[in-house]
Each structure stands twice: as structure tokens, then as C-alpha cells.
C-alpha positions in Angstrom: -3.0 -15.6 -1.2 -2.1 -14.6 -4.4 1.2 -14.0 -5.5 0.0 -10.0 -7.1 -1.4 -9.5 -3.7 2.0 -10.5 -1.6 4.0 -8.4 -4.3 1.9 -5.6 -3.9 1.7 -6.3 0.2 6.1 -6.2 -0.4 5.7 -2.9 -2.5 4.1 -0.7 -0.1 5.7 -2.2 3.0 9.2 -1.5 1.2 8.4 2.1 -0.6 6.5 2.9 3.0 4.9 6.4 1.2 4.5 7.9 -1.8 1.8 9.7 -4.2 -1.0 7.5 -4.8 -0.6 7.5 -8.8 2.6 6.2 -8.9 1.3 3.3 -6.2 -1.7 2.9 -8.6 0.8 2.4 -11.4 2.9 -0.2 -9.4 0.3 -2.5 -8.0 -3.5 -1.7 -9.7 -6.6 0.0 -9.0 -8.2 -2.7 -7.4 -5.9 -3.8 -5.2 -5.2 -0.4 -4.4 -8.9 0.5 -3.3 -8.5 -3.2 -0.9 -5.6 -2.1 0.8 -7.2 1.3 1.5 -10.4 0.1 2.5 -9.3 -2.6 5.2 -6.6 -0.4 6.5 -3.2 -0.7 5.1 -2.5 2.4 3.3 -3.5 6.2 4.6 -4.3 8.5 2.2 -3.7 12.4 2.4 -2.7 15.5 0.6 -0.2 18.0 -0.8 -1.1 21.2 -2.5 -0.7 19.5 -5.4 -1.5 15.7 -5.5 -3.2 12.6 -3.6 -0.3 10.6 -0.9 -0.4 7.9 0.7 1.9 6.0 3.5 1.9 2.4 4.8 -0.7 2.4 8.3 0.9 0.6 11.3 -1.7 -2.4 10.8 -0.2 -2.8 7.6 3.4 -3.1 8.7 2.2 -5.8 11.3 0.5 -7.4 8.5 3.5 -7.7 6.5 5.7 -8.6 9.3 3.2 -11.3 10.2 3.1 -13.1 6.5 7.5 -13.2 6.7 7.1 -11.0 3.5 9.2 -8.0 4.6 
């Protein structure tokens, strides 16, 4: 595993939720749209801007790789 994809496992696992630009700032597009699509980060709303917040399966994840 790549050491950009354990940081940005370490980022979301330690911020735990936030808007989805700033995450997009922090870690990338790409690995953004991974971690969405196989689970790790849920995605949802305000009035004014797309959120997101570490999924359970993520935390395990984490947890299971010592990286937390």
C-alpha cells in the first residue's frame, strides 16, 4: 500500500467528518472517489454544501492496518 493512501486512510480516520471539499483538498480526487466507492466515507448534505463522515467499515479498516 502506498504511503498517500495510508496518509489519506490516517486523515479521514482522524478528522472522522467534514465537507467533502476540504477532504478533496487534503487527500485528492482520486483517492477520494476510491474511498467513497468501496465504502469508507458517507457522503451527505447541508443546505449549503456536500459532507462526508468516516463509515464504520472504514474505522475497522483503519484499526486493522495499526494506522490509527
Amino acid at each position: 500500500m502506498s504511503e498517500k493512501r495510508k496518509s489519506a486512510l490516517k486523515t479521514i480516520y482522524k478528522d472522522g467528518w467534514g465537507y467533502i471539499r476540504d477532504l478533496q483538498d487534503n487527500i485528492g480526487k482520486e483517492l477520494l472517489s476510491e474511498f467513497i466507492s468501496v465504502g469508507f466515507i458517507i457522503c451527505g448534505y447541508t443546505r449549503t454544501s456536500k459532507t462526508w463522515r468516516i463509515s464504520k467499515l472504514g474505522q475497522s479498516y483503519v484499526r486493522d492496518l495499526d494506522l490509527a
